[in-house]
VEXBA-724188 format. One record per residue (C-alpha): residue in three letters; x, y, z; chain. Coordinates in nm, 4 decimals, always signed. Layout:
N
site resn = ALA	x = X	y = Y	z = Z	chain = A
...
END
This chain:
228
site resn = UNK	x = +0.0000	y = +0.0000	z = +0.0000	chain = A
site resn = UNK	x = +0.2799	y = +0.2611	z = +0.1066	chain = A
site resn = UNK	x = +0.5213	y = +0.1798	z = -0.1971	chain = A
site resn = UNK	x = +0.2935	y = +0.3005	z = -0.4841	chain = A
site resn = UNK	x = +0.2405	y = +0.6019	z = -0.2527	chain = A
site resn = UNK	x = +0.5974	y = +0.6726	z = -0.2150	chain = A
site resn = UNK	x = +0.6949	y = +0.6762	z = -0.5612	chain = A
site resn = UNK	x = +0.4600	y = +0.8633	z = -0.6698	chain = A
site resn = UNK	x = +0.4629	y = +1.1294	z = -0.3779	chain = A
site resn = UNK	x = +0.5786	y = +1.4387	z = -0.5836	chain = A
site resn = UNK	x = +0.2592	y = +1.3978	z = -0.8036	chain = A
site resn = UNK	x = -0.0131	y = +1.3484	z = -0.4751	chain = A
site resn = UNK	x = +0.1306	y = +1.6325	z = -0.3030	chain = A
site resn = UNK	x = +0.0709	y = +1.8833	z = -0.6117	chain = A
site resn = UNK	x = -0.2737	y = +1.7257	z = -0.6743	chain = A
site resn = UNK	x = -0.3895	y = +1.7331	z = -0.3020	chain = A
site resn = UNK	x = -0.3206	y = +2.0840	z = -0.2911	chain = A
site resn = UNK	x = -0.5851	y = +2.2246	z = -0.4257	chain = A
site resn = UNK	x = -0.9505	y = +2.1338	z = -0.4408	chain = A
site resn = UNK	x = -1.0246	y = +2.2057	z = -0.7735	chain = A
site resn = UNK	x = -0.7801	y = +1.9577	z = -0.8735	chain = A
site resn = UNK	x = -0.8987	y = +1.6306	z = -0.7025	chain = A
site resn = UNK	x = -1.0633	y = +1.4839	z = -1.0002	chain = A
site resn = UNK	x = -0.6969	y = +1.4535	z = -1.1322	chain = A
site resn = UNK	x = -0.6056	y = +1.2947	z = -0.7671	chain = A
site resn = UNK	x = -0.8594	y = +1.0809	z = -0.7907	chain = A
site resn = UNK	x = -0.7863	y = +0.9280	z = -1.1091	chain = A
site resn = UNK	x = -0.4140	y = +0.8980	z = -0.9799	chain = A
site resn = UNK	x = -0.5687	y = +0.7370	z = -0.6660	chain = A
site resn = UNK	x = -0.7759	y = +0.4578	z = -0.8609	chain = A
site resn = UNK	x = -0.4431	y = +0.3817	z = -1.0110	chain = A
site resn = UNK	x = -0.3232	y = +0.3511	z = -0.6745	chain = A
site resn = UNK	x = -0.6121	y = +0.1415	z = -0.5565	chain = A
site resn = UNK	x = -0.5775	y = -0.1370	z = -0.8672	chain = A
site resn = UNK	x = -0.1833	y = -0.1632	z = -0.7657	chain = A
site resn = UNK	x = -0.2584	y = -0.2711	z = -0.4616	chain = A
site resn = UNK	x = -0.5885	y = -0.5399	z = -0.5361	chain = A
site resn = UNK	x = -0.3943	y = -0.6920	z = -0.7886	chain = A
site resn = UNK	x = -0.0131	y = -0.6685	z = -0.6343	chain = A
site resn = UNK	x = -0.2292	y = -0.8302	z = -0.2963	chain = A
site resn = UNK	x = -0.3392	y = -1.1204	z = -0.5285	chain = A
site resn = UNK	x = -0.7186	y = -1.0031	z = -0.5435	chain = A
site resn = UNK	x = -0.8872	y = -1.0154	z = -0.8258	chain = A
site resn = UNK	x = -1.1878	y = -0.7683	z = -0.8586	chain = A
site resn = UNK	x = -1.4559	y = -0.8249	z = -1.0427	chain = A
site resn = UNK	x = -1.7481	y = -0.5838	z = -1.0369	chain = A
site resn = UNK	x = -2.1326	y = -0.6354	z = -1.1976	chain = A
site resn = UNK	x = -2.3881	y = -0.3643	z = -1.2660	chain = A
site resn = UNK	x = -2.7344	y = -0.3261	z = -1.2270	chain = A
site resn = UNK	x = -2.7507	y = -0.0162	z = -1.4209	chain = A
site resn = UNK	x = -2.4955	y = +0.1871	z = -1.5918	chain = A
site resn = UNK	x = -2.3489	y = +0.4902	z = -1.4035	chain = A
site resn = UNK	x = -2.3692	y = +0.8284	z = -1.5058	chain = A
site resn = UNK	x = -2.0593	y = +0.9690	z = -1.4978	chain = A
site resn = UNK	x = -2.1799	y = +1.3684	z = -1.4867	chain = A
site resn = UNK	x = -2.3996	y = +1.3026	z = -1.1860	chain = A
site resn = UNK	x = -2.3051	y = +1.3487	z = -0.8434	chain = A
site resn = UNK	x = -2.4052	y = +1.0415	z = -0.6110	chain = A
site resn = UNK	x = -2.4028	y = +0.9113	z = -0.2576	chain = A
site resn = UNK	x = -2.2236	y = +0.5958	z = -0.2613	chain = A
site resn = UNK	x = -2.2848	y = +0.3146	z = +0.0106	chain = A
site resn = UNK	x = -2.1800	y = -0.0351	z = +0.1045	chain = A
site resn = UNK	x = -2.1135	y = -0.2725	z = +0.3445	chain = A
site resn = UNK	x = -1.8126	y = -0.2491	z = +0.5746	chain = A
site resn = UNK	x = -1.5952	y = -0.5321	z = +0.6216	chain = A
site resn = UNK	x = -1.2519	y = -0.4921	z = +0.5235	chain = A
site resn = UNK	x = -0.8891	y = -0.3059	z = +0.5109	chain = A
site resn = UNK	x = -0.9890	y = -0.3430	z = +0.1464	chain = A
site resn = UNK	x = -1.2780	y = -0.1518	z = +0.1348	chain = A
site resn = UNK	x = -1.1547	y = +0.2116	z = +0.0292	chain = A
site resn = UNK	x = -0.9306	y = +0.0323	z = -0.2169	chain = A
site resn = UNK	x = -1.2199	y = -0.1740	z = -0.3282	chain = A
site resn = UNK	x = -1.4275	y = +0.1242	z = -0.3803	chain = A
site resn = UNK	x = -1.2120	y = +0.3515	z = -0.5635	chain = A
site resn = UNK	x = -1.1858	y = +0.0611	z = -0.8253	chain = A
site resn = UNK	x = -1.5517	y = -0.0554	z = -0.8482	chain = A
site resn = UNK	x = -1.6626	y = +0.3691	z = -0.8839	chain = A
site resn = UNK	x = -1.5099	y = +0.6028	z = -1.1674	chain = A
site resn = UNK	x = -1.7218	y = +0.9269	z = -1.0357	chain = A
site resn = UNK	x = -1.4961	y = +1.1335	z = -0.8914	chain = A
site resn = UNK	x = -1.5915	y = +1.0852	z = -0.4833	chain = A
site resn = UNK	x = -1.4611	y = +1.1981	z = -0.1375	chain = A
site resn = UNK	x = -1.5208	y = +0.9248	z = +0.1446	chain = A
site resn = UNK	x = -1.6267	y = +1.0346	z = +0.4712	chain = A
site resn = UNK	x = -1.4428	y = +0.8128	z = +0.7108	chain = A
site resn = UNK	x = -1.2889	y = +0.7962	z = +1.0703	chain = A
site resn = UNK	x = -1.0078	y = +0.9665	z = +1.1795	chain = A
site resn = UNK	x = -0.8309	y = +0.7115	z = +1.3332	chain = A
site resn = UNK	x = -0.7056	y = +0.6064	z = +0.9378	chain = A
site resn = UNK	x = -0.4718	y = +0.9190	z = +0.9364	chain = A
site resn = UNK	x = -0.2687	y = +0.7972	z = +1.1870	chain = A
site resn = UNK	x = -0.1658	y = +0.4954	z = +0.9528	chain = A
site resn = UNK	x = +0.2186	y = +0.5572	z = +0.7884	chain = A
site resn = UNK	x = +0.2273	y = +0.7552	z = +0.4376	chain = A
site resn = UNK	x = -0.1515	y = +0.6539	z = +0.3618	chain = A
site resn = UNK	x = -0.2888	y = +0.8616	z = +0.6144	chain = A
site resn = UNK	x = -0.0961	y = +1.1609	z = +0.5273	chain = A
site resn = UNK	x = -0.3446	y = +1.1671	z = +0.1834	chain = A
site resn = UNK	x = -0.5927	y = +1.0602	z = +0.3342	chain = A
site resn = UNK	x = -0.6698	y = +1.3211	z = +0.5778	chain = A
site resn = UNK	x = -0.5832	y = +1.6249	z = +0.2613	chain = A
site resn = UNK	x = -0.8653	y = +1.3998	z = +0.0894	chain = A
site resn = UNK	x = -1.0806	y = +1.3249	z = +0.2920	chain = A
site resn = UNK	x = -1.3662	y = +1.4308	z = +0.5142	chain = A
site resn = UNK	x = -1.2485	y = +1.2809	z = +0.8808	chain = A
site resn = UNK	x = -1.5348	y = +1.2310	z = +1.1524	chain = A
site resn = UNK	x = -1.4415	y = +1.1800	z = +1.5084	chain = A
site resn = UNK	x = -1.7607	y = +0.9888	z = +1.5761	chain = A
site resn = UNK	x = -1.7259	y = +1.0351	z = +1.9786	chain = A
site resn = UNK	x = -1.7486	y = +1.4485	z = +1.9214	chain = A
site resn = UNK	x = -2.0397	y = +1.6144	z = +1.8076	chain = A
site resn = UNK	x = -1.8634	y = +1.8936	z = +1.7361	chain = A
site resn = UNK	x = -1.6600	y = +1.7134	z = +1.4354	chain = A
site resn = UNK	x = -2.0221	y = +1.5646	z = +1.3088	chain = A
site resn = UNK	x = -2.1595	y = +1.9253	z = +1.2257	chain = A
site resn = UNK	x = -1.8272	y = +2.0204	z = +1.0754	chain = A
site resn = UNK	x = -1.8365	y = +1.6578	z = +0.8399	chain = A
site resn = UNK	x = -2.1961	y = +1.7950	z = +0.7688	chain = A
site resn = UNK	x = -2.0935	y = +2.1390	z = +0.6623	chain = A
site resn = UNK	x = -1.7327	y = +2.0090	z = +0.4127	chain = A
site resn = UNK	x = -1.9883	y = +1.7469	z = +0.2995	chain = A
site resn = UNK	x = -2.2251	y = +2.0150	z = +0.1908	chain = A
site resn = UNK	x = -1.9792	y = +2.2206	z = +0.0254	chain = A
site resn = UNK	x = -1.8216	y = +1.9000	z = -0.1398	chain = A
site resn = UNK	x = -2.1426	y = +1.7965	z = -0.3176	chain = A
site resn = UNK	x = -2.2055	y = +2.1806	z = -0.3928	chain = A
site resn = UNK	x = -1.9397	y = +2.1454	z = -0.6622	chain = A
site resn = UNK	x = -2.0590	y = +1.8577	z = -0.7854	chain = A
site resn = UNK	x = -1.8215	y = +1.6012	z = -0.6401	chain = A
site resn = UNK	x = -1.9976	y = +1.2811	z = -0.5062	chain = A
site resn = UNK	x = -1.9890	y = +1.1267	z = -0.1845	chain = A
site resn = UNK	x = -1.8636	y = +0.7956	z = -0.0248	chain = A
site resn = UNK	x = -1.9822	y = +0.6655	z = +0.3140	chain = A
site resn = UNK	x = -1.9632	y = +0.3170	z = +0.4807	chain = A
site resn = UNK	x = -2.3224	y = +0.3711	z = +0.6654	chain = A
site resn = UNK	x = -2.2587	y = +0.1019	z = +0.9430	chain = A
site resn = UNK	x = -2.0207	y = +0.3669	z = +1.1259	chain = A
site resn = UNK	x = -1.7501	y = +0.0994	z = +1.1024	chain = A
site resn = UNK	x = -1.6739	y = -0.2654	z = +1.1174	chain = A
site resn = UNK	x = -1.8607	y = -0.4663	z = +1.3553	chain = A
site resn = UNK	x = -1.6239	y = -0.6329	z = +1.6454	chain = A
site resn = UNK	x = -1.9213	y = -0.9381	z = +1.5998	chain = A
site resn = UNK	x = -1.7462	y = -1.0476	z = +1.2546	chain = A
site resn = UNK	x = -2.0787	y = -1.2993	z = +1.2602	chain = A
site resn = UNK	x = -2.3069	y = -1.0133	z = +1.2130	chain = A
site resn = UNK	x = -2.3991	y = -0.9692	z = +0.8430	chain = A
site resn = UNK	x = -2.4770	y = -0.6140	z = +0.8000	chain = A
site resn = UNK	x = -2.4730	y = -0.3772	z = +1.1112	chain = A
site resn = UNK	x = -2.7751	y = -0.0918	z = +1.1375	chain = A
site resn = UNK	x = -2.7117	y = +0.1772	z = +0.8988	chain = A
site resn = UNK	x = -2.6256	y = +0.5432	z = +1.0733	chain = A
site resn = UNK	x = -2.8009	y = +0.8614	z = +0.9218	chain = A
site resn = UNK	x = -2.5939	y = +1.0642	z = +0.8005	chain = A
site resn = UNK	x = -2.5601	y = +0.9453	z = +0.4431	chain = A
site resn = UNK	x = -2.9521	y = +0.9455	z = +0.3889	chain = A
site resn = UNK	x = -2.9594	y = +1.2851	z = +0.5517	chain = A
site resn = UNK	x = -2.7296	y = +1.4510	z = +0.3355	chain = A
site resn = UNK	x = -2.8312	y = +1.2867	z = +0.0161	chain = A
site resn = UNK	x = -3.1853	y = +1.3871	z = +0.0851	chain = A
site resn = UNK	x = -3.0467	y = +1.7265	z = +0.1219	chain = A
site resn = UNK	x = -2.8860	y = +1.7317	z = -0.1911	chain = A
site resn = UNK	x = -3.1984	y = +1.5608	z = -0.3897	chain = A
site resn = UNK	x = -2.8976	y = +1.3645	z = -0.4830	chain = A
site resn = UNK	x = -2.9484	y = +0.9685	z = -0.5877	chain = A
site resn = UNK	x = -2.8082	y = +0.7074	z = -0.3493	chain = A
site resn = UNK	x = -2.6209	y = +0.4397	z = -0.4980	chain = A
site resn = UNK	x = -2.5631	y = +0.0961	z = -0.3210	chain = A
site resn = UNK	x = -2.3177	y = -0.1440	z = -0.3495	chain = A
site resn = UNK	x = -2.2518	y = -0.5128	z = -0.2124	chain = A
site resn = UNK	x = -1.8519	y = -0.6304	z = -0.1345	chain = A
site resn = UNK	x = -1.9007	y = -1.0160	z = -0.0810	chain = A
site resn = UNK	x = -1.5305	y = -1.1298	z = -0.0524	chain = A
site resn = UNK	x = -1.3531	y = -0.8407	z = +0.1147	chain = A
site resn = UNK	x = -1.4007	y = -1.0264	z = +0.4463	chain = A
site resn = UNK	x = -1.2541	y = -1.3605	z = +0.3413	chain = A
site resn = UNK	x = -0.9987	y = -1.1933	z = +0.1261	chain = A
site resn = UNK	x = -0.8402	y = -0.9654	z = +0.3594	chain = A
site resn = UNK	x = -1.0433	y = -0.9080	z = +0.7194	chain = A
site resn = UNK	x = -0.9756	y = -0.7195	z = +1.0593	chain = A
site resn = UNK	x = -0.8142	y = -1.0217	z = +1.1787	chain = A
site resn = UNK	x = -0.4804	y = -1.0464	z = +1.1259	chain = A
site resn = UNK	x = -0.3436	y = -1.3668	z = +0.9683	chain = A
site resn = UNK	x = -0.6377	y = -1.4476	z = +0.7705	chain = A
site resn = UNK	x = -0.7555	y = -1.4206	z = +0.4742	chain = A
site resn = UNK	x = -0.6414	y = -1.5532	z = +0.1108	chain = A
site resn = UNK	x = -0.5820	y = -1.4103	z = -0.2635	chain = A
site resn = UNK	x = -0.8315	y = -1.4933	z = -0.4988	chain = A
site resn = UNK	x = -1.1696	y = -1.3563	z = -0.6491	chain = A
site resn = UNK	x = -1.2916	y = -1.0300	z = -0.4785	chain = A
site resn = UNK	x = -1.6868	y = -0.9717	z = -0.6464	chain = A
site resn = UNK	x = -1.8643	y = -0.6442	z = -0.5771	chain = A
site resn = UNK	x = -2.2503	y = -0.5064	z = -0.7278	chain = A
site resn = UNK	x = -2.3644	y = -0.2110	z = -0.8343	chain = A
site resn = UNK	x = -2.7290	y = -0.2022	z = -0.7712	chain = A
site resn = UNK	x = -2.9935	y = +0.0267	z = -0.8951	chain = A
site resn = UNK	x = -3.0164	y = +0.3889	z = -0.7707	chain = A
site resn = UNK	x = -3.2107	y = +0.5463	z = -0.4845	chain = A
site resn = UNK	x = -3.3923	y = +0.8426	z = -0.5777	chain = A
site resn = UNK	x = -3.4264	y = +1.0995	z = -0.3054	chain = A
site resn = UNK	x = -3.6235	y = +1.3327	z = -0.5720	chain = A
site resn = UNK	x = -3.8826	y = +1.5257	z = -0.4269	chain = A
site resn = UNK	x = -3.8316	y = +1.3583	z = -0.0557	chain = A
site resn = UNK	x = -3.7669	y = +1.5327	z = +0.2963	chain = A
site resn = UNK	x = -3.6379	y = +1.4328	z = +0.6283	chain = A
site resn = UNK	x = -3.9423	y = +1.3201	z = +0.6880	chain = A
site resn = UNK	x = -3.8381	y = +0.9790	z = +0.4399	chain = A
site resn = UNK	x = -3.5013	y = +0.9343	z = +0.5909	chain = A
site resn = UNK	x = -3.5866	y = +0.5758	z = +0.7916	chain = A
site resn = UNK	x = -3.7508	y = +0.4516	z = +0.4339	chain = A
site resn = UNK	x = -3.4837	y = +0.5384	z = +0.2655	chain = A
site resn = UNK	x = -3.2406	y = +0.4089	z = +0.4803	chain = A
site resn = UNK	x = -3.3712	y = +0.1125	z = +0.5442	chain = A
site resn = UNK	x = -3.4857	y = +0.0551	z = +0.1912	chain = A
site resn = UNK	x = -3.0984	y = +0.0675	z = +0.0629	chain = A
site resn = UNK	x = -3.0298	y = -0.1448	z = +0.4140	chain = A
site resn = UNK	x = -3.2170	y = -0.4447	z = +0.2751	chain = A
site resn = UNK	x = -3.0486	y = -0.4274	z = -0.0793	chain = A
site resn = UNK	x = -2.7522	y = -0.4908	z = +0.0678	chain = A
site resn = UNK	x = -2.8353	y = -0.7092	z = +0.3017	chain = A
site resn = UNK	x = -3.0786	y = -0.9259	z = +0.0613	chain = A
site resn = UNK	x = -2.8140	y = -0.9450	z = -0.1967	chain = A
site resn = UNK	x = -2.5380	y = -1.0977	z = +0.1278	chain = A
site resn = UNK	x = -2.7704	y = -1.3575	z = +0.1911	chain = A
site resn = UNK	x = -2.8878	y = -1.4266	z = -0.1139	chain = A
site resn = UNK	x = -2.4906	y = -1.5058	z = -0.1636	chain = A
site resn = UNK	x = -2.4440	y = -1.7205	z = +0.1446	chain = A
site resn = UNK	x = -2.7194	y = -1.9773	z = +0.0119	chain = A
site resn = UNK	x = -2.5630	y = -1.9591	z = -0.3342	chain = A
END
């Protein structure tokens, strides 16, 4: 992960620092993000429910599971997006550096830092850019549980933004790479893109619907998997 990063440190730094050049990051960072699936001996393979419009901003969600997630993402998703994530991922060597001049941190214990993720997240999607969020708040420490409740925030802000919400299903990332060290294997890592979420014309008011709506996607599409 921190090799790729290295050599091509010259180029992030100039491209993280500005905003108006992060769709040029980001294609540098999807780069980034297939050097390290493939050089880790997973082999992604993504199918589509609908084809994604490239000129629309979206809120993108899935299922939490994995170190591999963010990598996993930026692969599956050519929309230029910035993820919302915790702030505990800047701390990790080289990566976080990037990460936290990319993206929007949340310290989840500090309601403080919630307002100020609402208020970047607003201006973010302002200028068109989309938005990434893992809407379980984080990996469960239960590694049996399926799919943990869904937080707000993503729903809240996409209603906000009458922006679509776009959900997506990452069945291997556990088995290929999970929290627990010393497991794990190379091989096959398969993710969905399902059909959109409209938030057109809705309010707060539709915000559990919603929500729980996208929740059972997911989570329908997991166990339809298991039974496979």
């Amino acid at each position: 992960m921190g090799i790729p990063i290295i050599l091509m440190f010259p180029v992030l730094l100039v491209l993280t620092s500005r905003e108006q050049w992060y769709p040029q990051f980001f294609k540098v960072a999807r780069f980034w993000a297939k050097i390290v699936l493939y050089g880790s001996g997973f082999l992604p393979k993504v199918t589509h429910e609908v084809v994604v419009d490239h000129k629309k901003s979206y809120m993108f969600v899935a299922n939490h599971t994995s170190m591999t997630d963010i990598m996993f993402m930026l692969y599956c998703v050519k929309n230029p997006f910035v993820f919302v994530g915790k702030k505990e991922l800047a701390k990790i060597p080289i990566f976080g550096f990037f990460y936290k001049r990319t993206c929007i941190l949340v310290d989840r214990n500090s309601q403080r830092s919630r307002k100020e993720v609402f208020d970047r997240a607003h201006a973010r999607l302002h200028n068109g850019t989309s938005i990434c969020i893992f809407p379980e708040g984080g990996v469960p420490e239960d590694q049996s549980i399926l799919l943990d409740d869904f937080k707000d925030g993503a729903f809240r802000l996409a209603i906000d933004h009458q922006i679509p919400i776009l959900p997506l299903t990452f069945f291997d990332n556990k088995k290929r790479f999970s929290y627990t060290f010393f497991s794990g294997s190379p091989g096959i890592m398969r993710g969905h893109i399902h059909h959109e979420i409209s938030t057109k014309g809705r309010t707060q008011e539709h915000k559990k619907e919603i929500k729980e709506r996208v929740r059972t996607t997911i989570l329908t599409a997991l166990q339809n998997n298991k039974t496979s």
